[in-house]
VMD Tcl script that builds the backbone (N, CA, C; Angstrom):
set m [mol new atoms 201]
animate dup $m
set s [atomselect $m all]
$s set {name element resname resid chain x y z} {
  {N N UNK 1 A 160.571 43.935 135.262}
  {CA C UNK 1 A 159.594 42.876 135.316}
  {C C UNK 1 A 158.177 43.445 135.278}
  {N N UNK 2 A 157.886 44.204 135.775}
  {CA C UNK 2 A 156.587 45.360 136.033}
  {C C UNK 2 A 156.119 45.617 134.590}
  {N N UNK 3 A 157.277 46.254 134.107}
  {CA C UNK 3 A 156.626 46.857 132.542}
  {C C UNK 3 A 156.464 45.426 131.967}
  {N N UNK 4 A 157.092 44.318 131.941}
  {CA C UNK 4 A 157.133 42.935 131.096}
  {C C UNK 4 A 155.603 42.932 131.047}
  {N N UNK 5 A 155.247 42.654 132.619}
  {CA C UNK 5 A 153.699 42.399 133.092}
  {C C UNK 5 A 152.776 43.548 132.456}
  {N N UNK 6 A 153.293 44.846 133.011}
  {CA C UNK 6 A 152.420 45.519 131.956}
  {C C UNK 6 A 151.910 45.440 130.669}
  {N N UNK 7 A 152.755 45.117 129.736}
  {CA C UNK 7 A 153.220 45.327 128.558}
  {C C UNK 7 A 152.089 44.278 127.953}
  {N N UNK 8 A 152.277 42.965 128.626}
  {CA C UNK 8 A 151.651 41.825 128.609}
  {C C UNK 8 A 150.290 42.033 129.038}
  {N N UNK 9 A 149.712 42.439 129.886}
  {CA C UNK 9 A 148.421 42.939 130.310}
  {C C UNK 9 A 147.929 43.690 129.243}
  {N N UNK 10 A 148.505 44.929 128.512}
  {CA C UNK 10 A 147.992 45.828 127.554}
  {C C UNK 10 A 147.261 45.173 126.075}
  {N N UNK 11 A 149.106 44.139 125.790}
  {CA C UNK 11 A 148.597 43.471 124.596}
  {C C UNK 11 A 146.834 42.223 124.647}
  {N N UNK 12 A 147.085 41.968 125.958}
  {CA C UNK 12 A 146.212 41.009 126.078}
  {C C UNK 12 A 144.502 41.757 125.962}
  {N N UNK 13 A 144.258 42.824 126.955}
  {CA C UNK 13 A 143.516 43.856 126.276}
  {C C UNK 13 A 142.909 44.394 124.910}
  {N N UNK 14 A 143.968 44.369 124.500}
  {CA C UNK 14 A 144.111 45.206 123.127}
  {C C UNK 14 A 143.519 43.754 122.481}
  {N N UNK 15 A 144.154 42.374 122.340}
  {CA C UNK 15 A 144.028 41.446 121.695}
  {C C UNK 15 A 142.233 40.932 121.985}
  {N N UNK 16 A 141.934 41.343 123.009}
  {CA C UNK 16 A 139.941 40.799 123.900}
  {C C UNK 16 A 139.577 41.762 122.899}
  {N N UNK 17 A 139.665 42.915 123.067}
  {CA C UNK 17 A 138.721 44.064 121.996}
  {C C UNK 17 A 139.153 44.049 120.800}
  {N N UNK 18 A 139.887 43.783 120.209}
  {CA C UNK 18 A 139.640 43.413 118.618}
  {C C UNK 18 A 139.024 42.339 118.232}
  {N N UNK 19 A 138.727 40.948 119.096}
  {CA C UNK 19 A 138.360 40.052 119.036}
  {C C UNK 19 A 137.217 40.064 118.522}
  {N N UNK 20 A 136.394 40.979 120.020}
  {CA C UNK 20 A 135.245 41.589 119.876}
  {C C UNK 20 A 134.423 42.234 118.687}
  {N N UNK 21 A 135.494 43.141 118.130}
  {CA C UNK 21 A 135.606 44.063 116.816}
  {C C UNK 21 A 135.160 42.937 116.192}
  {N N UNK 22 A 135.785 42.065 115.975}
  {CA C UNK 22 A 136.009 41.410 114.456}
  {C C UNK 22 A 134.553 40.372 114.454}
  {N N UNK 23 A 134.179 39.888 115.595}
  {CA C UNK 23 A 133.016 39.200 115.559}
  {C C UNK 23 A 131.579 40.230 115.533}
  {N N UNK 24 A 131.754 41.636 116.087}
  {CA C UNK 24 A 130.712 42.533 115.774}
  {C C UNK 24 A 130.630 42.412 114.226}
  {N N UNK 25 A 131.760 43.017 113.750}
  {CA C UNK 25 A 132.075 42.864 112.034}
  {C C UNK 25 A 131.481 41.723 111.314}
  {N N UNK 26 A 131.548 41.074 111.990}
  {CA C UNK 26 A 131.337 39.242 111.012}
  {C C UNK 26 A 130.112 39.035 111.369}
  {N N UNK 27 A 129.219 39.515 112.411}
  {CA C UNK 27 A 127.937 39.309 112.341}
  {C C UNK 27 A 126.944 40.617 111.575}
  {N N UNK 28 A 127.864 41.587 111.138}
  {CA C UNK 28 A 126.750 42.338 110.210}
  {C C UNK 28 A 127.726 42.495 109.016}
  {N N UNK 29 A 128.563 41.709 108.786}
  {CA C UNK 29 A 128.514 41.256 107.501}
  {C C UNK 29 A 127.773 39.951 106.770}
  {N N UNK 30 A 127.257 39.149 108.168}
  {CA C UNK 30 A 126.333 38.123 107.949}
  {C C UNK 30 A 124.869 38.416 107.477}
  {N N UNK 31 A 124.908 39.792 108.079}
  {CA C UNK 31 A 123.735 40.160 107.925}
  {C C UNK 31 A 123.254 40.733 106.811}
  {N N UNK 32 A 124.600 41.505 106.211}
  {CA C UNK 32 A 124.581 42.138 105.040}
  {C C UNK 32 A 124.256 41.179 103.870}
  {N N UNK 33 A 124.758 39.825 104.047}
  {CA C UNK 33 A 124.789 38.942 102.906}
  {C C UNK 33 A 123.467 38.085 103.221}
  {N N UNK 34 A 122.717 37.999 104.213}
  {CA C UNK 34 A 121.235 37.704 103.718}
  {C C UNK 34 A 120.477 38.851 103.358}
  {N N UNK 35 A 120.716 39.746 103.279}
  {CA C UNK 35 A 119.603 40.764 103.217}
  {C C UNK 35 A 119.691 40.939 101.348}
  {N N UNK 36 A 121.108 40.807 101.270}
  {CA C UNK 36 A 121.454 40.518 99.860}
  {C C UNK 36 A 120.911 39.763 99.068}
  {N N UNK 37 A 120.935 38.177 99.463}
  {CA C UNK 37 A 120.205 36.994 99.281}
  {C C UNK 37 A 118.756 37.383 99.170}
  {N N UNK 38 A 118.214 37.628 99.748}
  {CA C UNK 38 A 116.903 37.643 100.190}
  {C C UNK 38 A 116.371 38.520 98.990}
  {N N UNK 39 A 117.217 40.397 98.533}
  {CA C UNK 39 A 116.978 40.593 97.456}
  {C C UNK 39 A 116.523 40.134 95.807}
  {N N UNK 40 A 117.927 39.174 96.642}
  {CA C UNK 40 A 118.202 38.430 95.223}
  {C C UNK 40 A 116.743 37.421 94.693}
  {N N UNK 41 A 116.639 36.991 95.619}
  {CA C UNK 41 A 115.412 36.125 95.635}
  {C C UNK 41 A 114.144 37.134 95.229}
  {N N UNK 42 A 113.887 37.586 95.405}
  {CA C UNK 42 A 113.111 39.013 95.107}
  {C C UNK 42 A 113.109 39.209 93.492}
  {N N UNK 43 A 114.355 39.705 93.325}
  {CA C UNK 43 A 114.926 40.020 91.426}
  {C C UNK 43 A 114.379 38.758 91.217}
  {N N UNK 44 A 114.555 37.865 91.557}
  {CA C UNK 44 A 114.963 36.332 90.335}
  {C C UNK 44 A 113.190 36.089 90.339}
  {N N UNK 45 A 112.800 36.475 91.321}
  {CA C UNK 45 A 110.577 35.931 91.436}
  {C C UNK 45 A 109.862 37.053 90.565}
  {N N UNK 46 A 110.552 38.426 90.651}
  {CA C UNK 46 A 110.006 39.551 89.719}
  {C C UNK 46 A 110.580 39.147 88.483}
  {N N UNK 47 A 111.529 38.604 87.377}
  {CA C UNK 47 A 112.247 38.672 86.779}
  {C C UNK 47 A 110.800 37.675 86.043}
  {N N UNK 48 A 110.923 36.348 86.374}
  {CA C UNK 48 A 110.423 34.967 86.526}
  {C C UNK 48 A 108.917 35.758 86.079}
  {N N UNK 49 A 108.257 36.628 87.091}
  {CA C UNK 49 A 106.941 37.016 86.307}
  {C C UNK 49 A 106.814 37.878 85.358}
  {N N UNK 50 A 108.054 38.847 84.849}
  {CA C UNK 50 A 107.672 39.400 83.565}
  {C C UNK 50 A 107.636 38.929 82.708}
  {N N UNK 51 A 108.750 38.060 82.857}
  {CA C UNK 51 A 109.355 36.789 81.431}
  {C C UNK 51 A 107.532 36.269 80.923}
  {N N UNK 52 A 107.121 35.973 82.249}
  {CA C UNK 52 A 105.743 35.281 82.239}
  {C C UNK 52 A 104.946 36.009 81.168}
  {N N UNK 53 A 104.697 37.140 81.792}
  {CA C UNK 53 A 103.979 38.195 81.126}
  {C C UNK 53 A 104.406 38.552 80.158}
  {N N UNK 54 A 105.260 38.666 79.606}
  {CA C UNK 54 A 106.102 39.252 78.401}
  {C C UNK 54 A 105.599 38.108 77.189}
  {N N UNK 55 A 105.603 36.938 77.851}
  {CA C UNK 55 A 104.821 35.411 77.007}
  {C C UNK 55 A 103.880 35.787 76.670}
  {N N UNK 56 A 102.651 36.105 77.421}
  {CA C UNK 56 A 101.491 36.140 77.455}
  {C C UNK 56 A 101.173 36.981 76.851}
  {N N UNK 57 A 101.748 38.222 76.595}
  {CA C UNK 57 A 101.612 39.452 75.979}
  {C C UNK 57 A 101.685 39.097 74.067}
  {N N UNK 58 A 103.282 37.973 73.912}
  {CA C UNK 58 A 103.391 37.850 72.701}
  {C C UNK 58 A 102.428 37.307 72.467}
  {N N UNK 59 A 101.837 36.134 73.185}
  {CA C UNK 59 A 100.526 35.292 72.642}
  {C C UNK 59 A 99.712 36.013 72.182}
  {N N UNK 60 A 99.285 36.716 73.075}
  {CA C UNK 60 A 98.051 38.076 72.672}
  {C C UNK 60 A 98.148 37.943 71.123}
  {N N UNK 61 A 99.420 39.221 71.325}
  {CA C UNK 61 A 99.695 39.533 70.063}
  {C C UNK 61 A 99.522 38.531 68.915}
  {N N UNK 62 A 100.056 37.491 68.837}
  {CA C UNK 62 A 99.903 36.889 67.634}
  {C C UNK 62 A 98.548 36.969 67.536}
  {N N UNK 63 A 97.911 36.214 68.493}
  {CA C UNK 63 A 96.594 35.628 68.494}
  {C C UNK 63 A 95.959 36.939 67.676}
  {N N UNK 64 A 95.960 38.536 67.929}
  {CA C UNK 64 A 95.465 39.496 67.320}
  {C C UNK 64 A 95.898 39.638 65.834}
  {N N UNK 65 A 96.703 39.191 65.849}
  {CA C UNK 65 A 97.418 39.380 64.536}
  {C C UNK 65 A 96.961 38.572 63.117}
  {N N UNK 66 A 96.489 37.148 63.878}
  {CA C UNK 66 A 95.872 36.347 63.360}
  {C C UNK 66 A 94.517 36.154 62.449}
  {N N UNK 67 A 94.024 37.098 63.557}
  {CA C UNK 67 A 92.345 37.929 63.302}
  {C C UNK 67 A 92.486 38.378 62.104}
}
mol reanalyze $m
mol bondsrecalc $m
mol representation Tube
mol addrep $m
């Protein structure tokens, strides 16, 4: 009966600290995926102003070309 209880005490242990584990885990994988996001947002606003510039540049150009 002792070891039953033991046995039962250990798993229950064992079962609190992985718990633990897995929610440490899941909050810096939360973290990982805004920091991601947040990149992303970054690429897509730099992207957005070359396109810009890359316009402005052809305009130039014609406009010189025109001359």
């Amino acid at each position: 009966m002792k070891k039953l209880i033991g046995s039962f005490l250990i798993m229950l242990v064992l079962g609190v600290i992985s718990c633990r584990d897995a929610k440490k885990e899941e909050k810096e994988v939360e973290t990982t995926i805004e920091e991601i996001e947040t990149i992303e947002k970054e690429v897509d606003s730099i992207d957005a102003a070359i396109d810009q510039e890359a316009k402005e540049l052809e305009d130039a150009l014609k406009e010189l070309d025109s001359i």
